[in-house]
PyMOL Python script that loads the backbone (N, CA, C, O; Angstrom):
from pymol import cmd

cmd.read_pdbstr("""\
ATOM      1  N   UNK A   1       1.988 -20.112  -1.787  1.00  0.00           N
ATOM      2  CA  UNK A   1       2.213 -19.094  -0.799  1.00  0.00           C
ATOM      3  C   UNK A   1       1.061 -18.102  -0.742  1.00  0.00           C
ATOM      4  O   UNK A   1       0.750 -17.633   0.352  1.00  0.00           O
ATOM      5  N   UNK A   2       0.302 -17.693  -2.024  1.00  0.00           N
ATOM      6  CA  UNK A   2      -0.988 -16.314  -1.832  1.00  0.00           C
ATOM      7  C   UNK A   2      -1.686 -17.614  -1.508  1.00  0.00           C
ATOM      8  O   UNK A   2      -2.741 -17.337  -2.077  1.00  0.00           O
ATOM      9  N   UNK A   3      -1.816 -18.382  -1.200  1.00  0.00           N
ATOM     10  CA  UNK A   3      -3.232 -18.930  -0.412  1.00  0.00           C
ATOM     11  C   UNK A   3      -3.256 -18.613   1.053  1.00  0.00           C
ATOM     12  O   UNK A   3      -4.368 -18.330   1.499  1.00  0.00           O
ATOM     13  N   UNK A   4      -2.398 -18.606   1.761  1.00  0.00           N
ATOM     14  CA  UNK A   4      -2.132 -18.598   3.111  1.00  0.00           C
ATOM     15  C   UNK A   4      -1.864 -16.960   3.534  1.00  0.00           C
ATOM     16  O   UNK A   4      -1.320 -16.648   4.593  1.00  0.00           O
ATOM     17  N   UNK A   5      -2.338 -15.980   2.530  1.00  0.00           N
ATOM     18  CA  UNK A   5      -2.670 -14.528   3.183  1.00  0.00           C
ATOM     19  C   UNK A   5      -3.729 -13.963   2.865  1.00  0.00           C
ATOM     20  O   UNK A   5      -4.163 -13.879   1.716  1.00  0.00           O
ATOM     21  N   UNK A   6      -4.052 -13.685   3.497  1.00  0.00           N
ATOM     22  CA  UNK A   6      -5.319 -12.843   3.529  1.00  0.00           C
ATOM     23  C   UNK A   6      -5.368 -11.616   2.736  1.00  0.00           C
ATOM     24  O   UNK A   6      -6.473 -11.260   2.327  1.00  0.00           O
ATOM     25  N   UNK A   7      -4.155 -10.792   2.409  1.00  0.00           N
ATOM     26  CA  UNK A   7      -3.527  -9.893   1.682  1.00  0.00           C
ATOM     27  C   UNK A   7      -3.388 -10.549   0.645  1.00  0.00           C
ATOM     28  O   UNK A   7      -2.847 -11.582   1.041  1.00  0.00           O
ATOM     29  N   UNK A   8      -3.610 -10.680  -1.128  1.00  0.00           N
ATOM     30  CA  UNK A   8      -3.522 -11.610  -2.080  1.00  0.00           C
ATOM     31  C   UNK A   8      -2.015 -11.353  -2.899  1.00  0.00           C
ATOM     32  O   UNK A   8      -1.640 -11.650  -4.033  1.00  0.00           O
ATOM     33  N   UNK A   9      -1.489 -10.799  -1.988  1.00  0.00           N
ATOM     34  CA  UNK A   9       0.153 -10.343  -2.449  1.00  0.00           C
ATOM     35  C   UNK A   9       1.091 -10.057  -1.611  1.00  0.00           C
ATOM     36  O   UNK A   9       0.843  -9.568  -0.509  1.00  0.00           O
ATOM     37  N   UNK A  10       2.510 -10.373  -2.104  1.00  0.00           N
ATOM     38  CA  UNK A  10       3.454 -10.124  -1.603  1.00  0.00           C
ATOM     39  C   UNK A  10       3.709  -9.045  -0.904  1.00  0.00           C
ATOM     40  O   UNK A  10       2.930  -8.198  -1.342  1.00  0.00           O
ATOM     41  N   UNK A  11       4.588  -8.407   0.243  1.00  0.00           N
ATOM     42  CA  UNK A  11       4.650  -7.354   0.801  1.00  0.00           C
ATOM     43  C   UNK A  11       5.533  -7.056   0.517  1.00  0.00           C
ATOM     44  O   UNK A  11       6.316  -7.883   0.050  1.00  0.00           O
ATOM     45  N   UNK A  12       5.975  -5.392   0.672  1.00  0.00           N
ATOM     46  CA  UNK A  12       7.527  -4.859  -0.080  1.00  0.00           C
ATOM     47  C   UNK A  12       8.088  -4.958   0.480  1.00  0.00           C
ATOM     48  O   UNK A  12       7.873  -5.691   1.446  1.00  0.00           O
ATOM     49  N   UNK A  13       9.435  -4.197   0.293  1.00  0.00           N
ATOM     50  CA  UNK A  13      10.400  -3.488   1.396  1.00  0.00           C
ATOM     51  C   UNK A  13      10.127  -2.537   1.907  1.00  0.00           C
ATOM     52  O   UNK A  13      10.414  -2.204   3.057  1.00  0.00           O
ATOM     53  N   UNK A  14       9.418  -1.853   0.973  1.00  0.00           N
ATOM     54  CA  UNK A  14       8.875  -0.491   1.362  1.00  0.00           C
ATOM     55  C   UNK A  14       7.815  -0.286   2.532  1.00  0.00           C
ATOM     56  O   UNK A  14       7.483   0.827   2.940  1.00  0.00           O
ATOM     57  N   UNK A  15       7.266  -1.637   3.082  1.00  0.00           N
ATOM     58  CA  UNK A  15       6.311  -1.604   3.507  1.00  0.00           C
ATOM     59  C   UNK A  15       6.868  -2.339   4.962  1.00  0.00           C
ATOM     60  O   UNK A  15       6.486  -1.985   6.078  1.00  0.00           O
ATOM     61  N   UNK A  16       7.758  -3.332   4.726  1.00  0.00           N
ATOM     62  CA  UNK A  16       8.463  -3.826   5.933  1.00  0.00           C
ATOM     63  C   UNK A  16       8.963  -2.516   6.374  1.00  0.00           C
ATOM     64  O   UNK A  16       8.489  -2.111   7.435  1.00  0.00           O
ATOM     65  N   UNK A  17      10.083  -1.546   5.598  1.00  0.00           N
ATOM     66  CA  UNK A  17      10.734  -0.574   6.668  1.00  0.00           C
ATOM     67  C   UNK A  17       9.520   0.571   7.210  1.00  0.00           C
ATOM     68  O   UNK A  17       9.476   1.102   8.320  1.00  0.00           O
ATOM     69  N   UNK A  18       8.821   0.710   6.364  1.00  0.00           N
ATOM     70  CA  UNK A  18       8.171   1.624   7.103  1.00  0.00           C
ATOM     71  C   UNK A  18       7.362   1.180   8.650  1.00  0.00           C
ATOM     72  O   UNK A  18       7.135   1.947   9.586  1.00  0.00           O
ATOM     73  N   UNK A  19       7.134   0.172   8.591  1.00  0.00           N
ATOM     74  CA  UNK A  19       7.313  -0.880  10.073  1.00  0.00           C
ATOM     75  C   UNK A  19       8.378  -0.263  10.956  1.00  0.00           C
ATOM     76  O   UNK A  19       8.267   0.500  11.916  1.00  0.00           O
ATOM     77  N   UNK A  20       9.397  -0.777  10.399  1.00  0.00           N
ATOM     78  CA  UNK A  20      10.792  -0.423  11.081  1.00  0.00           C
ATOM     79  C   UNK A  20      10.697   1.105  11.938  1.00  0.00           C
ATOM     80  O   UNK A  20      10.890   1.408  13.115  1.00  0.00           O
ATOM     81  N   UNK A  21      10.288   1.902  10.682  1.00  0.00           N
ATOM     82  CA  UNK A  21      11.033   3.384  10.935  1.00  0.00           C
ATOM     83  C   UNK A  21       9.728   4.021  12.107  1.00  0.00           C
ATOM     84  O   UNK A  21       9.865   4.977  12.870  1.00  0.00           O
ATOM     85  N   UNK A  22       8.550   3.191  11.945  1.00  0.00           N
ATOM     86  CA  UNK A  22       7.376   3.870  12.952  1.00  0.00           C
ATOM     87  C   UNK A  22       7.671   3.604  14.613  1.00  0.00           C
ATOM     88  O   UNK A  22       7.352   4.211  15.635  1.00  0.00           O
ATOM     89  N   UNK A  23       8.740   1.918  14.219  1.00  0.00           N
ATOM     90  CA  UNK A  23       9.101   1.613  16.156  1.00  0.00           C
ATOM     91  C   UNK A  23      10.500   2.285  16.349  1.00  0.00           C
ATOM     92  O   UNK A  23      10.996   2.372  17.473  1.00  0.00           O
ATOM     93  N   UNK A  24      11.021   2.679  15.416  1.00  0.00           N
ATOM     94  CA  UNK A  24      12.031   3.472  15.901  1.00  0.00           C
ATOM     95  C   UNK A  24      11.922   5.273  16.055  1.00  0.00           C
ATOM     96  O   UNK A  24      12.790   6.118  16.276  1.00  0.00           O
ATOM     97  N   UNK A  25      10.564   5.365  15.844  1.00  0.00           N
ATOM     98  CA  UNK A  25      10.171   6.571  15.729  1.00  0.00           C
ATOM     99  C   UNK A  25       9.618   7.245  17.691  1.00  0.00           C
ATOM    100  O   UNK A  25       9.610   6.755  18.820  1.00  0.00           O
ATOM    101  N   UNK A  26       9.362   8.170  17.249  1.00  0.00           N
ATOM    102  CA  UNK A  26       8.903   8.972  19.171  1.00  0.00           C
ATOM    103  C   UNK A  26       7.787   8.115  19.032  1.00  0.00           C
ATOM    104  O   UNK A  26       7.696   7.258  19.911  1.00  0.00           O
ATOM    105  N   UNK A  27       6.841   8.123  18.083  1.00  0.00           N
ATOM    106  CA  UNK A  27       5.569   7.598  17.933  1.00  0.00           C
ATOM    107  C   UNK A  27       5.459   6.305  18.717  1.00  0.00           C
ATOM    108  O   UNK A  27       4.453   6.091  19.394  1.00  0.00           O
ATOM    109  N   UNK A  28       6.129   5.720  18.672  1.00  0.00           N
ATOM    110  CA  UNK A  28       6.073   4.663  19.067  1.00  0.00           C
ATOM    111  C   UNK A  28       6.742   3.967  20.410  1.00  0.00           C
ATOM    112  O   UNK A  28       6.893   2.818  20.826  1.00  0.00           O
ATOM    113  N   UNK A  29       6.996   5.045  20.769  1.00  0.00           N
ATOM    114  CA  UNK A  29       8.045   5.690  22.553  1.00  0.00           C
ATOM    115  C   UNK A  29       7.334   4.950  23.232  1.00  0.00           C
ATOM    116  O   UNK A  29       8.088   4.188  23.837  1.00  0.00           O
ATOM    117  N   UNK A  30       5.990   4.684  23.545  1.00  0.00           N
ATOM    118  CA  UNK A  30       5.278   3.549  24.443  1.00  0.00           C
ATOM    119  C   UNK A  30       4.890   2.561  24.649  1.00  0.00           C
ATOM    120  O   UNK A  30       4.186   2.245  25.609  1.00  0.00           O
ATOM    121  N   UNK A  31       5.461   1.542  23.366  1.00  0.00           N
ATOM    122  CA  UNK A  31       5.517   0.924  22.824  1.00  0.00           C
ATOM    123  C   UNK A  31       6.339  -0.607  23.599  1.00  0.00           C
ATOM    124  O   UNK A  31       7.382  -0.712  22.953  1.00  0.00           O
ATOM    125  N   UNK A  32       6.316  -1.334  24.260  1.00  0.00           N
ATOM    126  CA  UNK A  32       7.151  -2.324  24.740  1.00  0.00           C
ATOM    127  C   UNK A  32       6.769  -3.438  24.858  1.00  0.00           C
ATOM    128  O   UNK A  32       5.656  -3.767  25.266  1.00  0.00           O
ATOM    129  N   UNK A  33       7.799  -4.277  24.455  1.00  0.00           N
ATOM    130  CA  UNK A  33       7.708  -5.949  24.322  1.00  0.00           C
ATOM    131  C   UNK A  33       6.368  -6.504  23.642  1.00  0.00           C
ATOM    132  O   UNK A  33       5.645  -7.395  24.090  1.00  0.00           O
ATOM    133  N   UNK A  34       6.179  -5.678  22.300  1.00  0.00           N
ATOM    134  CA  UNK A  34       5.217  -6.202  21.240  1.00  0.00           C
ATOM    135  C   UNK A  34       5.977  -7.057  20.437  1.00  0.00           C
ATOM    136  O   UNK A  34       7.205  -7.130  20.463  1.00  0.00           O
ATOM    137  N   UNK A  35       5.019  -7.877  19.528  1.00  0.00           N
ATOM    138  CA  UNK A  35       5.683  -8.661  18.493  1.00  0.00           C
ATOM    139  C   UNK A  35       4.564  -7.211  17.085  1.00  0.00           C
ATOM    140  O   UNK A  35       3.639  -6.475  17.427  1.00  0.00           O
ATOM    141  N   UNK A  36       4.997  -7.298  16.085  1.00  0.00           N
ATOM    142  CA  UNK A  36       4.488  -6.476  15.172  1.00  0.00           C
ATOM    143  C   UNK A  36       4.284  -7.345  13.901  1.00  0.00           C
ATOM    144  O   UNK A  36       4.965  -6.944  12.958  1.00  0.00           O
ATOM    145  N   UNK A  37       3.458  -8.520  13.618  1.00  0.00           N
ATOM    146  CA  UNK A  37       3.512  -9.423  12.722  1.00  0.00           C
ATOM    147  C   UNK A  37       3.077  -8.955  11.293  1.00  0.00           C
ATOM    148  O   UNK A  37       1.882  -9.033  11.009  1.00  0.00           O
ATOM    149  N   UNK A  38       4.300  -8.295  10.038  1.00  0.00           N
ATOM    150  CA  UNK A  38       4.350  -7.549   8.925  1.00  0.00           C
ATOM    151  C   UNK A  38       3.842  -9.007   8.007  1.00  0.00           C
ATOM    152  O   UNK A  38       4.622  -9.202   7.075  1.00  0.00           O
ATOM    153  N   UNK A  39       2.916  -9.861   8.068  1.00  0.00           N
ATOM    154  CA  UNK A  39       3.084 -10.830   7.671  1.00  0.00           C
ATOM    155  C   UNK A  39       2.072 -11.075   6.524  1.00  0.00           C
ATOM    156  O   UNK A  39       1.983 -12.156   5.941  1.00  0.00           O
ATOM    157  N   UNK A  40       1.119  -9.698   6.173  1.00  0.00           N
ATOM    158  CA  UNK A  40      -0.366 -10.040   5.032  1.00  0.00           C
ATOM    159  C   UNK A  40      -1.297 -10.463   5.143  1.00  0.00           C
ATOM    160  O   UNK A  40      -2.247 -10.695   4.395  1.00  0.00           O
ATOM    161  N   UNK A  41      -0.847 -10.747   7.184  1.00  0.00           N
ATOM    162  CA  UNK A  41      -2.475 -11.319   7.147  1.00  0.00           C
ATOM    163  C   UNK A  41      -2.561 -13.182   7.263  1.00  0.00           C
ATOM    164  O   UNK A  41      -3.440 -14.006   7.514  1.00  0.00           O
ATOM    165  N   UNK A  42      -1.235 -13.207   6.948  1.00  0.00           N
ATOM    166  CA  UNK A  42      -0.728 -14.676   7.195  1.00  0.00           C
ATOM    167  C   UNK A  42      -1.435 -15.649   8.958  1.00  0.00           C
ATOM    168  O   UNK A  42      -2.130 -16.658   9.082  1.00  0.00           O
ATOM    169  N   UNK A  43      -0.972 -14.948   9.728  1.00  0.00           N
ATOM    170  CA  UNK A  43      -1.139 -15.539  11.186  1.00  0.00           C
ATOM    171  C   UNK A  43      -2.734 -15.293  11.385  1.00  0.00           C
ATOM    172  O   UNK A  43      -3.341 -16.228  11.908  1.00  0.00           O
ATOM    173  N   UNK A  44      -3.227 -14.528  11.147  1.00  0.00           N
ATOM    174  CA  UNK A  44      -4.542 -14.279  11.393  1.00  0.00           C
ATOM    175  C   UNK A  44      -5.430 -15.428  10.343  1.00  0.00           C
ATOM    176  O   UNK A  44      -6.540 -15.855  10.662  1.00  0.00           O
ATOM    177  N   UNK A  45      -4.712 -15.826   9.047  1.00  0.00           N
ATOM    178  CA  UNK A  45      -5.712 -17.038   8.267  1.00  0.00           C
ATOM    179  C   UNK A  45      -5.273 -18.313   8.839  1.00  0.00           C
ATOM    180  O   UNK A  45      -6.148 -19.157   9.036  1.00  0.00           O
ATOM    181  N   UNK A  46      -4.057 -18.590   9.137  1.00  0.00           N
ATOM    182  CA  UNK A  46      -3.682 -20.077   9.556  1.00  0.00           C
ATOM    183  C   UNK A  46      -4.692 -19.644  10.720  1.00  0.00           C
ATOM    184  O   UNK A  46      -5.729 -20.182  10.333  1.00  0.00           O
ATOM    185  N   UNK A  47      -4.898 -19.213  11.509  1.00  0.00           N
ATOM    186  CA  UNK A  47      -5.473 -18.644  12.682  1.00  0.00           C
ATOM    187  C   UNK A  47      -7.404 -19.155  12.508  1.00  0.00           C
ATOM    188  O   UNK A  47      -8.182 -19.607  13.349  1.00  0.00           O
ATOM    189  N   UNK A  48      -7.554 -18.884  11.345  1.00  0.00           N
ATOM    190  CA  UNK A  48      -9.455 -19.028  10.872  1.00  0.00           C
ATOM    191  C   UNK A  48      -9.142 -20.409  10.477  1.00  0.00           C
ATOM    192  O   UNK A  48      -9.941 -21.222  10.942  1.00  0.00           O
ATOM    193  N   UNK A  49      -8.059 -20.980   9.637  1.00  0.00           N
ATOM    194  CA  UNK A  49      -8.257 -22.241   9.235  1.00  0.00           C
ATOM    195  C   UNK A  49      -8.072 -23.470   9.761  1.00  0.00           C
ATOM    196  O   UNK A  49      -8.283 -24.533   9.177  1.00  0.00           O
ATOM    197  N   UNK A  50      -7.495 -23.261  11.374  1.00  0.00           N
ATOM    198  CA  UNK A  50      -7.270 -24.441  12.454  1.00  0.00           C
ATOM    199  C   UNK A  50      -8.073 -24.672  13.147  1.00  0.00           C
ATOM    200  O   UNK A  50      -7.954 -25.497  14.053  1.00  0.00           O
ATOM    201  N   UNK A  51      -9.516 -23.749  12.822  1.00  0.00           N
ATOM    202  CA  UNK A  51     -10.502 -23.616  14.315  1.00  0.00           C
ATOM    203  C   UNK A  51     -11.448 -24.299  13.239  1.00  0.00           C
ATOM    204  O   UNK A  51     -11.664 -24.057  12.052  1.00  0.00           O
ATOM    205  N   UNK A  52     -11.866 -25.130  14.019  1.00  0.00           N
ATOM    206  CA  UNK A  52     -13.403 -25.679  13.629  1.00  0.00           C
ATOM    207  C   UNK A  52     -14.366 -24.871  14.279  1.00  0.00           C
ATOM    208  O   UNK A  52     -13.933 -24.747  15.425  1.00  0.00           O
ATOM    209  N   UNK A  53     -15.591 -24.161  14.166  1.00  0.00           N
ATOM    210  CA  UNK A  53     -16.656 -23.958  15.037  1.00  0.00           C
ATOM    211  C   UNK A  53     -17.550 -25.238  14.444  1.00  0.00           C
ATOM    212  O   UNK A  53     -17.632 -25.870  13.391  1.00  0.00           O
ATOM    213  N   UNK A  54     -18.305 -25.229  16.057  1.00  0.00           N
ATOM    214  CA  UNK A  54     -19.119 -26.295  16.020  1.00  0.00           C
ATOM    215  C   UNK A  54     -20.363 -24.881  16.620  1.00  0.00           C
ATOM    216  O   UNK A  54     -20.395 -24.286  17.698  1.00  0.00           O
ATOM    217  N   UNK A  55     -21.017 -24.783  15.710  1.00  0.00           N
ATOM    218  CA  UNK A  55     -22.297 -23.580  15.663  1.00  0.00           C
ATOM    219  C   UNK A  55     -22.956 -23.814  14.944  1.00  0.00           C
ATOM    220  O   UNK A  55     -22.417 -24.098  13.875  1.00  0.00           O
ATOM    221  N   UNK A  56     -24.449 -23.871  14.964  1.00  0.00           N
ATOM    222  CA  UNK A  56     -25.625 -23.754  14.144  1.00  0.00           C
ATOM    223  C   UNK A  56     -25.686 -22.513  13.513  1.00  0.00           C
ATOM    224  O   UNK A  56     -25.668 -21.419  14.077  1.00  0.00           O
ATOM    225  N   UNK A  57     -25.743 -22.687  12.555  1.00  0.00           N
ATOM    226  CA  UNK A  57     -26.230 -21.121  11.484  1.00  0.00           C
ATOM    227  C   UNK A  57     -27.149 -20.747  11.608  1.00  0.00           C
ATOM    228  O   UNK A  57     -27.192 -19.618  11.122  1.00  0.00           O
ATOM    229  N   UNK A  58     -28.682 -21.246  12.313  1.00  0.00           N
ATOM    230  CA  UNK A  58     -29.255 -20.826  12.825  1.00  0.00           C
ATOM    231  C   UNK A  58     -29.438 -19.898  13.713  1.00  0.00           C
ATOM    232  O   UNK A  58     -30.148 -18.894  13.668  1.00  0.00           O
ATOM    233  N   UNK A  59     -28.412 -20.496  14.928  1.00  0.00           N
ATOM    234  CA  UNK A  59     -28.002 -19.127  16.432  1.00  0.00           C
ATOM    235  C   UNK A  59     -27.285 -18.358  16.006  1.00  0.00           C
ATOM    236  O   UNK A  59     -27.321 -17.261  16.564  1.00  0.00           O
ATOM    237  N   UNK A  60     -26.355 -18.519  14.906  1.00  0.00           N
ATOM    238  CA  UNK A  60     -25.986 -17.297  14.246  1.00  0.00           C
ATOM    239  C   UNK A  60     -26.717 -15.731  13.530  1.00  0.00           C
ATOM    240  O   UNK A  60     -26.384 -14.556  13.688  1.00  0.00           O
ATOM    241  N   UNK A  61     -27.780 -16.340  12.746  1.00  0.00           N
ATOM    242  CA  UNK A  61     -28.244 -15.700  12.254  1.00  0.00           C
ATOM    243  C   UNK A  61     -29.198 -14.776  13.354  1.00  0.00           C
ATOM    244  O   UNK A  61     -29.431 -13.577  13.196  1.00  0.00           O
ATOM    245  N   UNK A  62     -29.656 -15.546  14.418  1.00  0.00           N
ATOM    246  CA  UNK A  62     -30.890 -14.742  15.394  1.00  0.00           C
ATOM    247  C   UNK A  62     -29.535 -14.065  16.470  1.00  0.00           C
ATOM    248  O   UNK A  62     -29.974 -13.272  17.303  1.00  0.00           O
ATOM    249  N   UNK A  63     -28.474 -14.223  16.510  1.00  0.00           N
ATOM    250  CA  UNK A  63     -27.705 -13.219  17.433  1.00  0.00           C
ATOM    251  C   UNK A  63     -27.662 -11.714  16.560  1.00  0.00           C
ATOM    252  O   UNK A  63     -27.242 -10.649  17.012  1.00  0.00           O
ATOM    253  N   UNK A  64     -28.138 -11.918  15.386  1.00  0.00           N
ATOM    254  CA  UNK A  64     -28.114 -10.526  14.209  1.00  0.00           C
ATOM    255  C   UNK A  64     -26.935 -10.215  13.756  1.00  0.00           C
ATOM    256  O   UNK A  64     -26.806  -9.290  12.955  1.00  0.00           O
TER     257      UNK A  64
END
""", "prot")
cmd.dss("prot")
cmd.show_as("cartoon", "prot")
cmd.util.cbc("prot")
cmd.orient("prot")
């Protein structure tokens, strides 16, 4: 399971509700039809590890 987050640890409770309590908060009054993914970073690595680039490290390096 810590291979697949980007975060190298588990997340709390403490850290899920405070999620909670910010969309139920005024703060967050403008807020509509988001997804809020509390996940470590999870979706964003499956996310780097399905993509192949096909790029020279070369044009990489001269874009700076």
């Amino acid at each position: 399971m810590y291979g697949t987050h980007l975060i190298p640890r588990r997340g709390t409770v403490q850290e899920i509700a405070q999620v909670v309590c910010f969309l139920a908060s005024d703060a967050a009054s403008f807020l509509t039809g988001i997804n809020v993914p509390v996940d470590g970073g999870t979706m964003a690595w499956r996310g780097v590890q399905d993509v192949e680039l096909d790029v020279d490290p070369d044009e990489l390096d001269a874009l700076g």
